[in-house]
VOMI-431389 format. One line per field, with one value per residue: residue in one letter; residue number from 1; x, y, z of N, C-alpha, C in turn. Coordinates in Angstrom, 1 decimal, always signed. Example, Ala and Ser with C-alpha at 12.3 -4.5 7.8 and 13.67 -1.06 7.14 Angstrom:
<kolbas>
resn = A,S
resi = 1,2
n.c1 = +13.2,+12.8
n.c2 = -5.7,-2.2
n.c3 = +7.8,+7.1
ca.c1 = +12.3,+13.7
ca.c2 = -4.5,-1.1
ca.c3 = +7.8,+7.1
c.c1 = +13.2,+12.9
c.c2 = -3.3,+0.0
c.c3 = +7.8,+7.9
</kolbas>
This chain:
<kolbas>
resn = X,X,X,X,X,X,X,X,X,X,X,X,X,X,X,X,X,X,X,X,X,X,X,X,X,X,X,X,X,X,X,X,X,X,X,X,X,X,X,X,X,X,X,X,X,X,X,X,X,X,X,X,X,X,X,X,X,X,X,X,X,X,X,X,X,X,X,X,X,X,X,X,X,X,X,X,X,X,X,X,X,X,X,X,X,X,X,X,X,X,X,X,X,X,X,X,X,X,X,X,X,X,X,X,X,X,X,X,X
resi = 1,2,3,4,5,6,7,8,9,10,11,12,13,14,15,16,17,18,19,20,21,22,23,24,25,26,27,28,29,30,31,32,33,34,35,36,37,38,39,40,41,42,43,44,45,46,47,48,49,50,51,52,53,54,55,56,57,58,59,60,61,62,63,64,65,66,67,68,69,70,71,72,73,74,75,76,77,78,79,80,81,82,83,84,85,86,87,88,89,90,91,92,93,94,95,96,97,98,99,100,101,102,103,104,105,106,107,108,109
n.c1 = +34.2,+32.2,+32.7,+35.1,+34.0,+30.7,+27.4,+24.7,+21.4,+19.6,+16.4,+15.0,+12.9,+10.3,+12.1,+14.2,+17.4,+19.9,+23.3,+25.7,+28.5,+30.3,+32.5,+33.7,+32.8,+30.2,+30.7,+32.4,+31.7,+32.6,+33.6,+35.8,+38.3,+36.0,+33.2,+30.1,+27.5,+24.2,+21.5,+17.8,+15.3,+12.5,+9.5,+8.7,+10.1,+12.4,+16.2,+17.1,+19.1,+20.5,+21.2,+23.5,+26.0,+28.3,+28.6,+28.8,+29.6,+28.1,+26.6,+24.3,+21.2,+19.3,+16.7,+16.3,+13.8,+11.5,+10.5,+9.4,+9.9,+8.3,+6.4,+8.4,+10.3,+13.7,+16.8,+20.2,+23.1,+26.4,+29.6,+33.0,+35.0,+36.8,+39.3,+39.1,+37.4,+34.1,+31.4,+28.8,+25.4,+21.9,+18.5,+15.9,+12.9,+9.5,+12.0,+13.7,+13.5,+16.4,+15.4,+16.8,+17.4,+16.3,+16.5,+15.4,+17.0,+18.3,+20.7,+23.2,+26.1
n.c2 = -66.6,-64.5,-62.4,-59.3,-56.9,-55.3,-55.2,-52.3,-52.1,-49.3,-48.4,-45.6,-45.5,-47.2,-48.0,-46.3,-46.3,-46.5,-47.7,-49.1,-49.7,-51.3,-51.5,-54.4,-54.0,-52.8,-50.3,-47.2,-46.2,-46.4,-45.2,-45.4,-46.9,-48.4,-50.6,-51.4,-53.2,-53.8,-55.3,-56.5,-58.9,-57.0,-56.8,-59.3,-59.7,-60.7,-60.3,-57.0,-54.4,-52.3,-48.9,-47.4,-44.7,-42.9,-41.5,-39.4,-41.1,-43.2,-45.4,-44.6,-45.7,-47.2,-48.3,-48.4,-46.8,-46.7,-48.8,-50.8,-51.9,-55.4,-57.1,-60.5,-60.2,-60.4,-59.0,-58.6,-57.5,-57.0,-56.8,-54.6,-53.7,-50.5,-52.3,-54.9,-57.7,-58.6,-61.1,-62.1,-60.7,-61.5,-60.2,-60.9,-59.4,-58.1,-55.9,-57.1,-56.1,-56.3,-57.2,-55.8,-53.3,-50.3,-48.8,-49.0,-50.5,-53.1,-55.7,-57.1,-59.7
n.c3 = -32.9,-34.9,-36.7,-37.0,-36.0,-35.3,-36.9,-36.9,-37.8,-38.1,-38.8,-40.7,-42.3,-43.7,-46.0,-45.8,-44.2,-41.4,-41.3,-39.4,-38.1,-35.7,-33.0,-31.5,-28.8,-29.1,-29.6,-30.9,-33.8,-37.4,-40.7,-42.0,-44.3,-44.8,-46.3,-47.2,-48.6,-49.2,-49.2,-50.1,-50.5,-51.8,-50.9,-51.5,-54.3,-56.9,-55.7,-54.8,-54.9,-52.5,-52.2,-50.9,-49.1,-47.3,-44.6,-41.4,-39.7,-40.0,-42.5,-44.8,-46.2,-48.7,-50.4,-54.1,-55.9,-54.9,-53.7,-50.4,-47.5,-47.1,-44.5,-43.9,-45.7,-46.8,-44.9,-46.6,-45.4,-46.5,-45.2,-44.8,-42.2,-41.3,-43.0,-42.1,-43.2,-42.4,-42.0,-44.1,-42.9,-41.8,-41.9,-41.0,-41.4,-40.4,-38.2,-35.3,-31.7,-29.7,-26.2,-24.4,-25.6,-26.7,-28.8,-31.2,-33.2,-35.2,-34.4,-35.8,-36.5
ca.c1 = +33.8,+31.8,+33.5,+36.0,+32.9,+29.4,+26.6,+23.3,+20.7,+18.5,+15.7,+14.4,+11.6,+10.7,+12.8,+15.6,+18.2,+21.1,+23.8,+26.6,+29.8,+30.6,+33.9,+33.2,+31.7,+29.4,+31.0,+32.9,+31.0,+33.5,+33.6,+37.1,+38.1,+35.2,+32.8,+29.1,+26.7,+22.7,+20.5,+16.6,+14.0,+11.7,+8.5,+8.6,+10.3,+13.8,+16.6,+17.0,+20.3,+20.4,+22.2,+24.7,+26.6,+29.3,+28.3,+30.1,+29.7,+27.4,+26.5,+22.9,+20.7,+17.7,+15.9,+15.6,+12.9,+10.6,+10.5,+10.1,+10.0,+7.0,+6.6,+8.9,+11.4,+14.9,+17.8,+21.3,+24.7,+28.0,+30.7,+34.1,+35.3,+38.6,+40.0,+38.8,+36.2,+33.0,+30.2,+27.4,+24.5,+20.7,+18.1,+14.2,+11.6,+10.0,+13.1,+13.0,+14.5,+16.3,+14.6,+17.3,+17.4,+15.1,+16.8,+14.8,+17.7,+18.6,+22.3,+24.3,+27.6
ca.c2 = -65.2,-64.4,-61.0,-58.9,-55.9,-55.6,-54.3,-52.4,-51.4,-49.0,-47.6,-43.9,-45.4,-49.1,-47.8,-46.0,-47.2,-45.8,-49.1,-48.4,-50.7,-51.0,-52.3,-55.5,-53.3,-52.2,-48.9,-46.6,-46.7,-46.2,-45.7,-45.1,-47.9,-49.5,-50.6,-52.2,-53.8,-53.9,-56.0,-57.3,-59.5,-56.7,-57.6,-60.9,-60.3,-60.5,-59.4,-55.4,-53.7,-50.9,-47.8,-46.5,-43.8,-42.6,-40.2,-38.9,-42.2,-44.2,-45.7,-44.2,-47.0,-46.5,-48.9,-47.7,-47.2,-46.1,-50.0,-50.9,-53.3,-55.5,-58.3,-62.1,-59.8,-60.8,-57.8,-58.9,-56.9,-57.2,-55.2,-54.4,-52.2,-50.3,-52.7,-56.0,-58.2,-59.3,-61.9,-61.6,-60.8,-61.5,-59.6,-60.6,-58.0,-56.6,-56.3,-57.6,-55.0,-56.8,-56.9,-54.9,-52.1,-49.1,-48.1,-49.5,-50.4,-54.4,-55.5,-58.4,-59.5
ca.c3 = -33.1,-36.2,-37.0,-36.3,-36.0,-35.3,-37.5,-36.4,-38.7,-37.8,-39.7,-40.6,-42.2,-44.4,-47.3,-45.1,-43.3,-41.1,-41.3,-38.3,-38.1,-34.3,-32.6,-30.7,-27.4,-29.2,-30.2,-31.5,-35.3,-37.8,-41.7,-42.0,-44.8,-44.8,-47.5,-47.3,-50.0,-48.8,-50.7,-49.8,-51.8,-51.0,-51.5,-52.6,-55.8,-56.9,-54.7,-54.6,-54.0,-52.0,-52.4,-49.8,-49.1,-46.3,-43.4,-40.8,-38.8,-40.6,-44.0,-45.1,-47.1,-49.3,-50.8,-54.6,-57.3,-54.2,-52.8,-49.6,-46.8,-45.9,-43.6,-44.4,-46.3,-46.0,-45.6,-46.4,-45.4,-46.6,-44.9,-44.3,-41.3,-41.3,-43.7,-41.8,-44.0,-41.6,-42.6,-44.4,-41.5,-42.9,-40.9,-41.0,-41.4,-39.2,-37.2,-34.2,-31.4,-28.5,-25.1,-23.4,-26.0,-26.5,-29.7,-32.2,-34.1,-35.5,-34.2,-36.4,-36.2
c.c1 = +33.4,+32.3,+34.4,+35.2,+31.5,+28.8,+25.4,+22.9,+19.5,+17.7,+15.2,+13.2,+11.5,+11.4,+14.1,+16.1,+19.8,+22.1,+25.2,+27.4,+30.7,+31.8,+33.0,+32.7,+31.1,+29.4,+31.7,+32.6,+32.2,+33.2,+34.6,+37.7,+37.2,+34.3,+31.1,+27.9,+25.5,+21.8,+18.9,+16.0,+12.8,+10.0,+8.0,+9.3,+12.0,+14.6,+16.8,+18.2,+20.2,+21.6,+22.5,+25.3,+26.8,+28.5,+29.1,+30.6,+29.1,+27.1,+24.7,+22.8,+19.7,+17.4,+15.5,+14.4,+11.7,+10.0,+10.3,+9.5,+8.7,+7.3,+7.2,+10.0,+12.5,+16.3,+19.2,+22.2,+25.6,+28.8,+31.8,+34.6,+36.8,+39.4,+39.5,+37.3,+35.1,+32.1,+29.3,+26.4,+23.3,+19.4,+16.6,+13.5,+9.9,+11.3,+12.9,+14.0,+15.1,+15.9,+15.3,+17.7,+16.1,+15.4,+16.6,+15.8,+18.1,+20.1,+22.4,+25.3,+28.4
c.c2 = -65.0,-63.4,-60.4,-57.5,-56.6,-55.1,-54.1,-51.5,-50.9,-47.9,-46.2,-44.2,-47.0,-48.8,-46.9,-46.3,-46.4,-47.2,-48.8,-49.8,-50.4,-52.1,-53.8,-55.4,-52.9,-50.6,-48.1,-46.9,-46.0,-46.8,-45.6,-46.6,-49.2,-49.3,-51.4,-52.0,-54.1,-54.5,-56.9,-58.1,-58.7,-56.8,-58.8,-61.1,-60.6,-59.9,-58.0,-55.0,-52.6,-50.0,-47.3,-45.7,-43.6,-41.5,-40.5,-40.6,-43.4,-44.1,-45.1,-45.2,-46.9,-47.9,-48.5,-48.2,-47.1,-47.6,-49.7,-52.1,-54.0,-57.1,-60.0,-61.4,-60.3,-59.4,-58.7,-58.1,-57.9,-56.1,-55.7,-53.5,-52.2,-51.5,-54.8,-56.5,-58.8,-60.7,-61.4,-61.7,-60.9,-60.7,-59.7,-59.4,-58.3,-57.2,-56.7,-56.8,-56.0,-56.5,-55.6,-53.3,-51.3,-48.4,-47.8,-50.0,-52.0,-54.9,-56.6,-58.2,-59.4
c.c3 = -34.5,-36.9,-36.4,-35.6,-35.6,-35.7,-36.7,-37.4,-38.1,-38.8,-39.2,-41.2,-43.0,-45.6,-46.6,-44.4,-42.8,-40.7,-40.2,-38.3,-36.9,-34.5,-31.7,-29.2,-27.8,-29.6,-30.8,-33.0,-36.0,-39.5,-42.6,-42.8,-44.6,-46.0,-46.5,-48.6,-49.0,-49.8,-49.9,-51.0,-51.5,-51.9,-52.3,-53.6,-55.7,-55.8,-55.2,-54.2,-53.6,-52.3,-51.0,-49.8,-47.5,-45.8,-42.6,-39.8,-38.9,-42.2,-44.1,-46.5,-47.3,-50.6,-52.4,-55.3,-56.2,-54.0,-51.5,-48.8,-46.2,-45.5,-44.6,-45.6,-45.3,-46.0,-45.3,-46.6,-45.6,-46.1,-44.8,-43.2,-41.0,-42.1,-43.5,-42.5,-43.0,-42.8,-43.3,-43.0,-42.2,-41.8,-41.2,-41.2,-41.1,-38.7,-36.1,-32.7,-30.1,-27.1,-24.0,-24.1,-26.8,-28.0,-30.6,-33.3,-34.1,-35.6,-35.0,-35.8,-37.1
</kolbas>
């Protein structure tokens, strides 16, 4: 099992990001001691840390300095949920949505 959680990143636009920290069915999102670190190489250059911040259910993720994401970028999370440490997850760009969801949103583990 690669985590004790599962991440899904779904974007609001190529520079925003809503980051969700699911139970291992896929739900209940929860930021209740938790922590995450966002970071791309976007656009080719150096890596980029993103800025985060707590919402009611999710982490909101922005890309600063008015960056944002184009094609063969790489996005890498770090998280914690409720106190338990996960993996790093790395996530291609474009994302790539799975076949049986409609959500537009990019799952890890």
């Amino acid at each position: 099992m690669p985590g004790a959680f599962h991440t899904e990143l779904r974007p609001k636009s190529n520079r925003e990001f809503e980051l969700f920290l699911l139970d291992m069915k896929w739900g209940e999102p929860s930021v209740a001691q938790s922590s995450v670190e966002a970071a791309s190489n976007v656009g080719g250059a150096r890596q980029v840390n993103w800025v985060c911040a707590k919402r009611r259910d999710f982490f909101k993720c922005v890309i600063p300095d008015g960056r944002t994401l184009v094609k063969g970028d790489v996005v890498t999370v770090r998280a914690s949920r409720e106190g338990a440490p996960g993996i790093p997850v790395t996530y291609p760009y474009p994302f790539m949505v799975p076949a049986s969801s409609n959500s537009g949103a990019r799952h890890g583990h």
